[in-house]
TORKE-26582 format. One line per field, with one value per residue (C-alpha): y, z, x; residue in three letters. Coordinates in steps of 0.02 Angstrom, whole numbers. Layout:
BEGIN
v <- (Y  ...)
w <- (Z  ...)
u <- (X  ...)
aa <- (ALA  ...)
end
This chain:
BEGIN
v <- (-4243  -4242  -4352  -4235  -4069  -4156  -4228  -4023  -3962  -4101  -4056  -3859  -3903  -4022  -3851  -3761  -3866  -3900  -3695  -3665  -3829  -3764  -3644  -3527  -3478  -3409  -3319  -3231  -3177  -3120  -3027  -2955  -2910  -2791  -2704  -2659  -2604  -2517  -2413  -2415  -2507  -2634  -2654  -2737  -2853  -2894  -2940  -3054  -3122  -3162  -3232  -3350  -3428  -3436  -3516  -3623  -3685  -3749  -3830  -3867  -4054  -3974  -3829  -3815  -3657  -3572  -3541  -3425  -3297  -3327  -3286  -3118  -3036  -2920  -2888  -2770  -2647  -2483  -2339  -2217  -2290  -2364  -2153  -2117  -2198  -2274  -2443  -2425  -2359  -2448  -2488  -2570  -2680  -2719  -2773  -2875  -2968  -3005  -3062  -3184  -3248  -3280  -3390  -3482  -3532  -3584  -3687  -3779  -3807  -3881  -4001  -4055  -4070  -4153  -4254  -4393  -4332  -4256  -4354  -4287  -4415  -4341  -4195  -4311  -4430  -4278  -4260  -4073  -4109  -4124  -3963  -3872  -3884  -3871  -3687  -3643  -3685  -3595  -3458  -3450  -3461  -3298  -3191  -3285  -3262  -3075  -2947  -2832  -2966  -2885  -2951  -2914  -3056  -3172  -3083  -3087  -3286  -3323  -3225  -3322  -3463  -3476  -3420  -3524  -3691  -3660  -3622  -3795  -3907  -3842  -3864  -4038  -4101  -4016  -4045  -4201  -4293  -4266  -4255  -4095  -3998  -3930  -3891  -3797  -3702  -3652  -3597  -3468  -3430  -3362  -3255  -3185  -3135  -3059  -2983  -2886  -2854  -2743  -2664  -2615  -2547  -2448  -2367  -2298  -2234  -2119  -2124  -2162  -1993  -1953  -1826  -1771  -1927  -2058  -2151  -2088  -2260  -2192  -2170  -2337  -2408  -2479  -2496  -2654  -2624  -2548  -2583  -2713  -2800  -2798  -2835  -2992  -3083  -3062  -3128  -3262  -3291  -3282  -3479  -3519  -3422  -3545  -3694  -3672  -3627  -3792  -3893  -3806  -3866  -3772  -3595  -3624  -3470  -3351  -3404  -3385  -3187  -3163  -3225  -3080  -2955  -3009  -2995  -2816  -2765  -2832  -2707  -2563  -2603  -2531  -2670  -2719  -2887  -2929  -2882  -2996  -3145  -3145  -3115  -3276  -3355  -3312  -3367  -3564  -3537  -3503  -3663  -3789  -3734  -3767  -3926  -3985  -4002  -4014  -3862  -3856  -3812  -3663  -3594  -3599  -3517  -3383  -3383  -3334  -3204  -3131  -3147  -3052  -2906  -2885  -2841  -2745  -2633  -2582  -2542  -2427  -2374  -2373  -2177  -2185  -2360  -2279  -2123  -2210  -2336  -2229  -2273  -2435  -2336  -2213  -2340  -2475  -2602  -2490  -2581  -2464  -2467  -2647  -2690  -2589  -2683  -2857  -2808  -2762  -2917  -3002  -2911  -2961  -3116  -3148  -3048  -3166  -3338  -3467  -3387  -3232  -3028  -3052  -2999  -2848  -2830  -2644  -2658  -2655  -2536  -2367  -2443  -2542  -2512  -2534  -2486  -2672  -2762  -2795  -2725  -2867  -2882  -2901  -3071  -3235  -3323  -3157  -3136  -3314  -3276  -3094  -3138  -3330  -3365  -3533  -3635  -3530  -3570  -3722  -3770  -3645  -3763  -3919  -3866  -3822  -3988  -4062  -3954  -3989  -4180  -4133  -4066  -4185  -4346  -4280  -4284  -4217  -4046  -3945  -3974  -3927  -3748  -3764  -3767  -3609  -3527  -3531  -3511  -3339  -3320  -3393  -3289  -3130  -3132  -3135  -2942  -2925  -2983  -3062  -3228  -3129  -3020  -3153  -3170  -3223  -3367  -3425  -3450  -3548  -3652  -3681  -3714  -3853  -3922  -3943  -4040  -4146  -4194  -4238  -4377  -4436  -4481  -4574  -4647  -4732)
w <- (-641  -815  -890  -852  -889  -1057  -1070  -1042  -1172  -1272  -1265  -1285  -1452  -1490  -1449  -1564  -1701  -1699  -1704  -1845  -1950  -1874  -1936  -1818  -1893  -2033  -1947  -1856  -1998  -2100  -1939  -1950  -2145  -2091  -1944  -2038  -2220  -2108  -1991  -2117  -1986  -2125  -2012  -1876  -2000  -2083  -1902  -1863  -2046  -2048  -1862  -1880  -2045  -1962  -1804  -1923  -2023  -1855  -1798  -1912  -2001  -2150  -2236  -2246  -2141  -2274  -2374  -2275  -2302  -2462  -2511  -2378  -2368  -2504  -2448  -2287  -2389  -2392  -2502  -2384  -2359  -2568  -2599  -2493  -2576  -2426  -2475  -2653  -2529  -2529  -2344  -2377  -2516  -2422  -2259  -2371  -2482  -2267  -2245  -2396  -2344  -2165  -2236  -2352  -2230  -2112  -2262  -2261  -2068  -2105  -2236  -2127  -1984  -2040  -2195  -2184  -2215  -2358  -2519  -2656  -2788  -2774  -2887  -3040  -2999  -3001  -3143  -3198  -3187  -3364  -3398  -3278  -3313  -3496  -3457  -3335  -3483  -3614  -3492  -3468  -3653  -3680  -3824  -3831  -4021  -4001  -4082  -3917  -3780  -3616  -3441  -3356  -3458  -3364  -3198  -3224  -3285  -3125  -3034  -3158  -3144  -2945  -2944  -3043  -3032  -2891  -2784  -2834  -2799  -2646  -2565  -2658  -2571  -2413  -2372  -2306  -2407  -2313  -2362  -2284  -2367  -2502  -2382  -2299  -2440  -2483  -2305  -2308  -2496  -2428  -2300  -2410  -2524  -2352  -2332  -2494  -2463  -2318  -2384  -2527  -2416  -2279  -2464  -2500  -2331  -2344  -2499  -2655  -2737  -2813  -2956  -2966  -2893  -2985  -2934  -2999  -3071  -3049  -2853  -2827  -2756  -2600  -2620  -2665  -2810  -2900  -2989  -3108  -2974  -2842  -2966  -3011  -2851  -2807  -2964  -2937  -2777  -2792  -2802  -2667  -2562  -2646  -2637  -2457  -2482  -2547  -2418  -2263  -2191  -2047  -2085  -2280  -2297  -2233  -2382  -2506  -2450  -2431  -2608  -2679  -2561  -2670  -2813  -2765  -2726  -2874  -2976  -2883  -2932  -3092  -3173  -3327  -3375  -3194  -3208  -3358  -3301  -3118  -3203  -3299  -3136  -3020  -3122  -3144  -2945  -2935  -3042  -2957  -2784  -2840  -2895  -2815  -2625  -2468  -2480  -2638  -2570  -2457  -2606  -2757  -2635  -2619  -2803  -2818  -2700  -2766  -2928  -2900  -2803  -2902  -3060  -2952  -2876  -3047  -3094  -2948  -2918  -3098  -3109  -2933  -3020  -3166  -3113  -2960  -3113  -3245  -3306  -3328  -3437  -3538  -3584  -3638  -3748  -3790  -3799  -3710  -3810  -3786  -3990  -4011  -3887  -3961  -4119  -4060  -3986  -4155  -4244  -4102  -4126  -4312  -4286  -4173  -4207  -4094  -3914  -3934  -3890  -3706  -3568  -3591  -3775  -3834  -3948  -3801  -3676  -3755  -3720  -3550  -3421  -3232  -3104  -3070  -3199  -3372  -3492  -3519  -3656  -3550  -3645  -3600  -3780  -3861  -3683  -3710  -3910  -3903  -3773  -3783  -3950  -4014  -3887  -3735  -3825  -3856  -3657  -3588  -3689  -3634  -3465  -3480  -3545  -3396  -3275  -3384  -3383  -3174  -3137  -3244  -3136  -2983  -2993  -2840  -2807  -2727  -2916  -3004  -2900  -2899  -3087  -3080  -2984  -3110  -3258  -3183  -3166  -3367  -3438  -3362  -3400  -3593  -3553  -3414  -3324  -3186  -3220  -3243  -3096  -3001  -2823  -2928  -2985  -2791  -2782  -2944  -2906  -2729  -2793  -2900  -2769  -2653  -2791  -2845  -2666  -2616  -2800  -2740  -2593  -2661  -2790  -2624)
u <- (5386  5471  5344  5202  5293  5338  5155  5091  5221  5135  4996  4998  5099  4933  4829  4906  4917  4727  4713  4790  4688  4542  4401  4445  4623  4540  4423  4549  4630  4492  4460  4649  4671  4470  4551  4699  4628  4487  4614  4731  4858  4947  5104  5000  4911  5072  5149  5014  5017  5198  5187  5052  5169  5315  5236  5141  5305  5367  5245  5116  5175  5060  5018  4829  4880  4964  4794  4717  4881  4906  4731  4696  4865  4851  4669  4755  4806  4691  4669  4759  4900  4937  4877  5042  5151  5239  5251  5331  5478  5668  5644  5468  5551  5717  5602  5481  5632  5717  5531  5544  5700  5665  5502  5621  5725  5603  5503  5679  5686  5476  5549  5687  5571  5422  5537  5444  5295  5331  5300  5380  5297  5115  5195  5203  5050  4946  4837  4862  5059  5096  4967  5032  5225  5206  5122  5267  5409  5304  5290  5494  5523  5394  5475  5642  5648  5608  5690  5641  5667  5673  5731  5566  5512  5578  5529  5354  5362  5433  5305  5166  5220  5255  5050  5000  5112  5215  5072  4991  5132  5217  5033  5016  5167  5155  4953  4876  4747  4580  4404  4366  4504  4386  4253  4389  4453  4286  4260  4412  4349  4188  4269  4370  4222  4129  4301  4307  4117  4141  4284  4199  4067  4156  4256  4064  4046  4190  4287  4192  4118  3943  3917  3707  3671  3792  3947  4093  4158  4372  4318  4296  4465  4499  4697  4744  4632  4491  4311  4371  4482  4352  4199  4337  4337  4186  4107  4245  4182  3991  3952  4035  3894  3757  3873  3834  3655  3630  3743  3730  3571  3517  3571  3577  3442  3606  3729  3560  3571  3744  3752  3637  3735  3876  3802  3727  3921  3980  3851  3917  4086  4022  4152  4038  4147  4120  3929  3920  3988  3929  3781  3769  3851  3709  3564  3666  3698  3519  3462  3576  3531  3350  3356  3511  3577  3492  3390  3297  3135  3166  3299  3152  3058  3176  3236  3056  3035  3197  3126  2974  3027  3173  3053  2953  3099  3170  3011  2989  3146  3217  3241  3352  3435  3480  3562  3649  3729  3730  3895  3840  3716  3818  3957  3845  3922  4067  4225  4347  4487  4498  4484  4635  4742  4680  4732  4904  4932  4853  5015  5138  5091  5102  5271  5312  5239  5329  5349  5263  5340  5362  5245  5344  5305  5326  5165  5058  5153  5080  4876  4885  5030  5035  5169  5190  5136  5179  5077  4910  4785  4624  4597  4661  4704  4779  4866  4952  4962  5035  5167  5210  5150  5059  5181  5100  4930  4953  5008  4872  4740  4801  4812  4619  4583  4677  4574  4388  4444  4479  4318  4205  4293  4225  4036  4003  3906  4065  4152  4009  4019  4224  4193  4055  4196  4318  4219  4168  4336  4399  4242  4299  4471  4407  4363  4504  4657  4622  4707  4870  4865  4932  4837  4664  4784  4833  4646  4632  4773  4712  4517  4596  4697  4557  4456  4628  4659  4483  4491  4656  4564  4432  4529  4641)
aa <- (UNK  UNK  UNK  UNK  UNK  UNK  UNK  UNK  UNK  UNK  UNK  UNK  UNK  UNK  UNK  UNK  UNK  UNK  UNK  UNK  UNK  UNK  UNK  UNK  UNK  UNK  UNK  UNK  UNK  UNK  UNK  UNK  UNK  UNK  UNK  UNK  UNK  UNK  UNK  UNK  UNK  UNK  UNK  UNK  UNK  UNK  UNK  UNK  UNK  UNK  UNK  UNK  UNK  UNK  UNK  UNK  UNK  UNK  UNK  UNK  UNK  UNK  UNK  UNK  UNK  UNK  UNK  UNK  UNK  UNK  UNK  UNK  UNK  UNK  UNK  UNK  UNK  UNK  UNK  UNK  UNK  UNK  UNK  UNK  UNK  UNK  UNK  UNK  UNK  UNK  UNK  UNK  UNK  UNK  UNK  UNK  UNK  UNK  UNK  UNK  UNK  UNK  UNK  UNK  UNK  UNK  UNK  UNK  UNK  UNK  UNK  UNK  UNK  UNK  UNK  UNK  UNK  UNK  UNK  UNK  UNK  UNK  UNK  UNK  UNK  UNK  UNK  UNK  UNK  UNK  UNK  UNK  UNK  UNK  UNK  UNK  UNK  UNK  UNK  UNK  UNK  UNK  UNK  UNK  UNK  UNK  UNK  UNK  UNK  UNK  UNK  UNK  UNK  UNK  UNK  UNK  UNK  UNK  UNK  UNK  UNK  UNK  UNK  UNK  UNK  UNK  UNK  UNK  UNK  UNK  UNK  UNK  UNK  UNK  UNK  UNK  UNK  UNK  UNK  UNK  UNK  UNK  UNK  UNK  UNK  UNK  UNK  UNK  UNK  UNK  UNK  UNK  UNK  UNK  UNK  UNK  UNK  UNK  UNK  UNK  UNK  UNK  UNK  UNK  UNK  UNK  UNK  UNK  UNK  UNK  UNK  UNK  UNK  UNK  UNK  UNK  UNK  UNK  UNK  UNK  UNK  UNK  UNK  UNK  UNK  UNK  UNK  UNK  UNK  UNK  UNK  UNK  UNK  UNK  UNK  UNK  UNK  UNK  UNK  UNK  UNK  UNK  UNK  UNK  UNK  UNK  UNK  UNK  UNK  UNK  UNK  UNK  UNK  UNK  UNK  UNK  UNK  UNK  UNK  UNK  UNK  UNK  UNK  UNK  UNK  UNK  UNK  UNK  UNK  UNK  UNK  UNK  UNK  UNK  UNK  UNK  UNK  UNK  UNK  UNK  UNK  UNK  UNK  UNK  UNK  UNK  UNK  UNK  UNK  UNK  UNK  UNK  UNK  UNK  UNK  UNK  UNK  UNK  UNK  UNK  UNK  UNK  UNK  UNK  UNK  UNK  UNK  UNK  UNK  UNK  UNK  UNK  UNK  UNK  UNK  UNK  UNK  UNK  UNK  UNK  UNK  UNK  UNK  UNK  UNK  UNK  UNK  UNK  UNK  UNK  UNK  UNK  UNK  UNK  UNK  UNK  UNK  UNK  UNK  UNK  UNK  UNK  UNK  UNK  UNK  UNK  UNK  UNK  UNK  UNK  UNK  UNK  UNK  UNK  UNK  UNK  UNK  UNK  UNK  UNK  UNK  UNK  UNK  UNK  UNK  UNK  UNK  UNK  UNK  UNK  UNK  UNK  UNK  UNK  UNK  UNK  UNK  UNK  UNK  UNK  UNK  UNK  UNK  UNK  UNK  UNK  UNK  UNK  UNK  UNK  UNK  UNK  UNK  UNK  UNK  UNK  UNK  UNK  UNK  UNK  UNK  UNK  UNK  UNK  UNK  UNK  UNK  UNK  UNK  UNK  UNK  UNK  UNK  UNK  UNK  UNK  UNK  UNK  UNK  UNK  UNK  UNK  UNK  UNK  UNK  UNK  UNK  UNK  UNK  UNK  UNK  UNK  UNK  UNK  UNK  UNK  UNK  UNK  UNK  UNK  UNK  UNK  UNK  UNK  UNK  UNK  UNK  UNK  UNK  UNK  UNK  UNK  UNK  UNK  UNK  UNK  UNK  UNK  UNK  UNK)
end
């Protein structure tokens, strides 16, 4: 009788273990952070967010489960309820730091748990480990030889450097080596694009305003962020929606068309540095899918379809194009301001040679400032120059050579999209934040996990 209770219990535990590696875990969430950005309900989505980790922590012996939250939890958050102001609150804060805690301490209980499976040595044998800690030191040291240090300094490294580095190994230590992991990542990766897809559609259905038949580019926000945070990801995103074109062989055609729908979102975004390099992403996702992967034929015959009405429907509809996206129009190449902040952080960082001003430099607070953030410079080397000076610069570039040297070992067609993915990603943080604004950077340090587990695999 004890035997087969204990051989049930068993195997309900067995259950729900294979739920949360599965493919349907994700789904369910995706399906959770819609509902509540849609109804506006975060408190639900934030319940089921914070249950499935804790469940997960005890009895998951991995953490493949942690990338779906991680990646979708700010995604909940809608316009209506960020508007309110009711989560900038004391009481939101105190019950997100208990939150924190209670996850700490039941990462501990994991570790003690499931000790044995937990190798510790994969953190130096990986092969972005020297890049990577090198860039979390220079990011500590940021404007320690300023005249104007300031504590939030030191804040926003830790925050950096958890996205970025801590992010990378507490996954490298905590998830199995397996050959599906990057199919998997990918997987949640395309949800989340779909996800920020139909967010940014139900926003035009009832939020974002037209003026005599153009979009009113400061409408566009859908609370966790606006155009050039939502153009970000998605242009981030886009190859992953032709990596599956070209791999998925008997619905291929559907990832071929939710790719353009991606692309078509990220144009109404109205985000130009997201326009530009989605732009030159979807024409090299376009190429590789034609002569690469399992579908080459049926994608050059869409590539050329696409082709040829697309030339046709500007040419038809080009007076209805152009005032719908007429502030693509009217700003045209203009810069934005952004020449002035680069050459602010050109002067902190001849002021300050060594470690830079600090993300908090003063130089740059008057031009870019968010409630949140530190001010940025909407360019990734002055970024690293202005603030952590040629020792930030110099471990941001050696970190990229780590990563180039990464993706080039794997020759393999999910690394040459991994590596679309994040140059969409590199080239649009030379016009704009995104690597800095932290939850892009759980996605870049999960993307290279996925291709640094699948090599240690091979390499076995």
């Amino acid at each position: 009788m004890n035997s087969t209770v204990k051989a049930k219990k068993l195997s309900v535990l067995e259950k729900a273990r294979w739920f949360f590696n599965s493919k349907y875990y994700p789904f369910i969430l995706f399906l959770t952070a819609l509902i509540s950005h849609t109804f506006s309900v975060e408190i639900f989505g934030i319940v089921v967010v914070m249950t499935a980790v804790c469940t997960g922590l005890l009895i998951c012996d991995d953490f493949k489960f942690l990338i779906t939250p991680f990646v979708v939890s700010n995604l909940m958050f809608s316009e209506k309820s960020v508007a309110t102001g009711k989560y900038y609150g004391k009481a939101y804060l105190i019950a997100i730091a208990c939150g924190v805690f209670g996850v700490l301490i039941l990462l501990i209980i994991h570790f003690v748990l499931y000790r044995k499976r937990i190798n510790l040595r994969e953190i130096p044998s990986s092969s972005l480990f020297l890049g990577l800690v090198f860039f979390a030191i220079a990011v500590f040291l940021n404007g320690c030889l300023s005249n104007d240090y300031h504590q939030g300094n030191l804040a926003y490294a830790a925050i950096l450097a958890f996205s970025i580095t801590g992010i990378y190994f507490l996954l490298t230590i905590g998830i199995k080596k397996d050959p599906n992991l990057i199919n998997y990542i990918l997987y949640v990766l395309f949800l989340m694009s779909v996800l920020v897809t139909l967010e940014l559609y139900i926003a035009f259905t009832n939020q974002i305003r037209f003026e005599h038949g153009q979009i009113v580019k400061e409408s566009i926000k859908i609370g966790w962020g606006m155009w050039n945070n939502i153009g970000g990801y998605l242009a981030f995103l886009l190859p992953i929606h032709f990596y599956f074109a070209s791999t998925v062989k008997k619905f291929g055609w559907m990832f071929y068309i939710t790719g353009l729908i991606s692309f078509v979102a990220i144009v109404l975004t109205l985000s130009r540095s997201s326009l530009l390099s989605a732009g030159i992403s979807i024409v090299l996702c376009m190429l590789i899918s034609c002569f690469m992967g399992v579908n080459k034929k049926a994608n050059r015959i869409f590539t050329l379809c696409i082709f040829i009405l697309g030339v046709i429907g500007i040419i038809v509809l080009w007076n209805k194009i152009s005032s719908i996206l007429g502030d693509y129009l009217a700003r045209g190449f203009d810069d934005n301001g952004r020449f002035e902040i680069y050459e602010h952080g050109i002067v902190n960082f001849i002021t300050n040679p060594f470690f830079g001003g600090g993300f908090t430099s003063a130089y740059a607070t008057e031009h870019i400032f968010n409630v949140f953030l530190p001010p940025r410079y909407h360019n990734t080397i002055i970024q690293m120059m202005a603030t952590c000076g040629i020792v930030g610069l110099l471990a941001y570039l050696f970190h990229r050579y780590q990563t180039i040297k990464l993706l080039l070992s794997r020759k393999k067609l999910f690394s040459i999209f991994v590596a679309l993915c994040i140059g969409t990603m590199l080239c649009g943080s030379l016009l704009d934040n995104h690597l800095f604004n932290i939850y892009p950077a759980f996605i870049y340090s999960i993307l290279l996990l996925g291709v640094e587990k699948y090599t240690e695999l091979k390499e076995d």
